[in-house]
N, C-alpha and C positions, 0 to 999 in steps of 0.2 A: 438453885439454878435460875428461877425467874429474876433475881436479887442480883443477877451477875448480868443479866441479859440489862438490865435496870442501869446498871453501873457503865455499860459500856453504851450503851445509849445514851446518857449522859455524857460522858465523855468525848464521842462523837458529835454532838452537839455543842457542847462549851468548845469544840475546835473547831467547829463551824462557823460560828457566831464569832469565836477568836478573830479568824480569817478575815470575814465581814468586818470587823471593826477595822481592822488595819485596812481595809481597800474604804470607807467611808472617811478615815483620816486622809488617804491618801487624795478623796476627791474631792473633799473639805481643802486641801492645801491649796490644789491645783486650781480650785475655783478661785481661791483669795486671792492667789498671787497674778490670775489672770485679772482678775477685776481690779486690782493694784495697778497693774500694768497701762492698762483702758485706762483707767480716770488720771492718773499721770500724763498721758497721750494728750489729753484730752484738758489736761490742765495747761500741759506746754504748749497746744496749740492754740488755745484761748491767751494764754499770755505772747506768744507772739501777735497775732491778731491784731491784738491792743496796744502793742510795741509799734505796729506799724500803721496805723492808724493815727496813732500817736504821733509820730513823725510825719508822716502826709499832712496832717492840720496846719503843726509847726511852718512848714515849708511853703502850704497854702498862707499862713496868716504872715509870714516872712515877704512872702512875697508882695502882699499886697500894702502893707505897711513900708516898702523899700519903693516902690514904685507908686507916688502920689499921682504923678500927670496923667496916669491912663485913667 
């Protein structure tokens, strides 16, 4: 009797922990794919930034190179 009581407590358990594992996968994903997301963001707006900046210069050095008399 004790041996059965033994067996299904265990059992109860390993489904427990089963559970648990699949809900830590699931927030292990959600975490990754959210922090993928950010630094992507975050990438694209750092490269526009620089994209435009970039072109400001050009336009600023354009300009004063085209125009000597002032």
């Amino acid at each position: 009797m004790f041996k059965s009581v033994i067996n299904i407590f265990t059992f109860l358990a390993m489904l427990c922990l089963l559970s648990a594992c699949a809900e830590f996968k699931e927030a292990g994903r959600s975490i990754g794919h959210t922090t993928r997301n950010v630094t992507t963001d975050i990438g694209h707006g750092s490269r526009d930034t620089v994209q435009a900046i970039g072109r400001g210069t050009k336009r600023v050095v354009k300009s004063i190179t085209q125009d000597p008399e002032q």
